[in-house]
C-alpha positions, 0 to 999 in steps of 0.5 A: 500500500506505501509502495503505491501511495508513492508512486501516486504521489510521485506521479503528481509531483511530475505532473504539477512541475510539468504544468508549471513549465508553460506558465514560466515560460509563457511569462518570460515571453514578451508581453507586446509584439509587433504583428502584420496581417495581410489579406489572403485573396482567392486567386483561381480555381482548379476545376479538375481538383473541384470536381474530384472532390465533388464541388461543381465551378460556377459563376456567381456575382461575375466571379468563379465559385464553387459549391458542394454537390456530391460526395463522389467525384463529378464531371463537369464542362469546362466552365468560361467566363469573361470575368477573369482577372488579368488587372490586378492593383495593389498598393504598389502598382498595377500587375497584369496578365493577358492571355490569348489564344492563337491557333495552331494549339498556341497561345500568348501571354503577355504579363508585367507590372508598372509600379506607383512607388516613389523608389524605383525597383532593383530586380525582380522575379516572376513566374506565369503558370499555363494549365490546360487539360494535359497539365501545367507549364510554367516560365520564370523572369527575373534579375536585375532591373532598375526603373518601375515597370515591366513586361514581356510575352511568352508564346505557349505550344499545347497538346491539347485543344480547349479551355486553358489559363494562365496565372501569374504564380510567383511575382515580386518587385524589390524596391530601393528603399527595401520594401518587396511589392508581391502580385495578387496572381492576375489571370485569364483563360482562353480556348485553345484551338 
């Protein structure tokens, strides 16, 4: 009975320290800090993922949406709308996308941005990711740059023939003054023939 009553007691005492290790530390730590939030925006919809999942894409207030209609995989035309969002302004600037189809199973992005800044930026890096039916290729810029703007295009060869969209993925501005101006992912889709 003794050997037991210790080993309860035992067990407490370890407990009760144990308990007392968050509290400690959470004191030590400093009562203010200094946070920044930021906005998460949606920025695109992946139709296939929706539908493997049971969501239907539709176009609701202009926008792409989606709502759940199944608990089983779906199938679903490719939904096109003319509200896509190839002009994105931040408070930075202006960034952009236009994405064209040209025939032939090819298309053209022409992507960039124009800052509203007072410093003008050093370099830059930016990455444009093209989906179709087949899958998902991608184009990365980037480097020195001095000024407060840029563009360029990039002719797309596909597999394939219908819908498709192009996103800019990954696109940031770095600034003389140390600040990083980051895209909002302006995009559009097109039907490739």
């Amino acid at each position: 009975m003794l050997h037991r009553t210790l080993k309860i007691a035992a067990t407490a005492a370890v407990v009760g320290a144990t308990a007392l290790i968050p509290a400690a530390a959470a004191s030590a730590a400093p009562t203010t800090a200094e946070t920044f939030q930021a906005q998460l925006v949606v920025t695109g919809i992946d139709q296939q993922v929706a539908n493997r999942n049971g969501y239907k894409v539709i176009v609701k207030d202009g926008k792409l949406d989606t709502v759940k209609v199944a608990n089983h995989p779906i199938t679903q035309e490719p939904v096109v709308t003319t509200m896509d969002n190839p002009v994105v302004t931040g408070n930075c600037g202006t960034s952009f996308l236009y994405y064209a189809a040209q025939g032939g199973r090819k298309a053209q992005v022409y992507t960039g941005f124009d800052l509203t800044t007072a410093a003008p930026m050093f370099a830059y890096d930016w990455t444009v990711a093209v989906t179709d039916n087949i899958g998902v290729g991608s184009k990365p810029w980037g480097g020195p740059h001095v000024g407060y703007s840029w563009d360029d295009t990039w002719t797309t060869s596909h597999g394939t023939t219908g819908y498709s969209w192009a996103q800019v993925t990954n696109g940031h501005a770095y600034l003389a003054d140390g600040r990083t101006c980051n895209t909002l992912g302006p995009w559009q889709s097109t039907n490739l023939y």
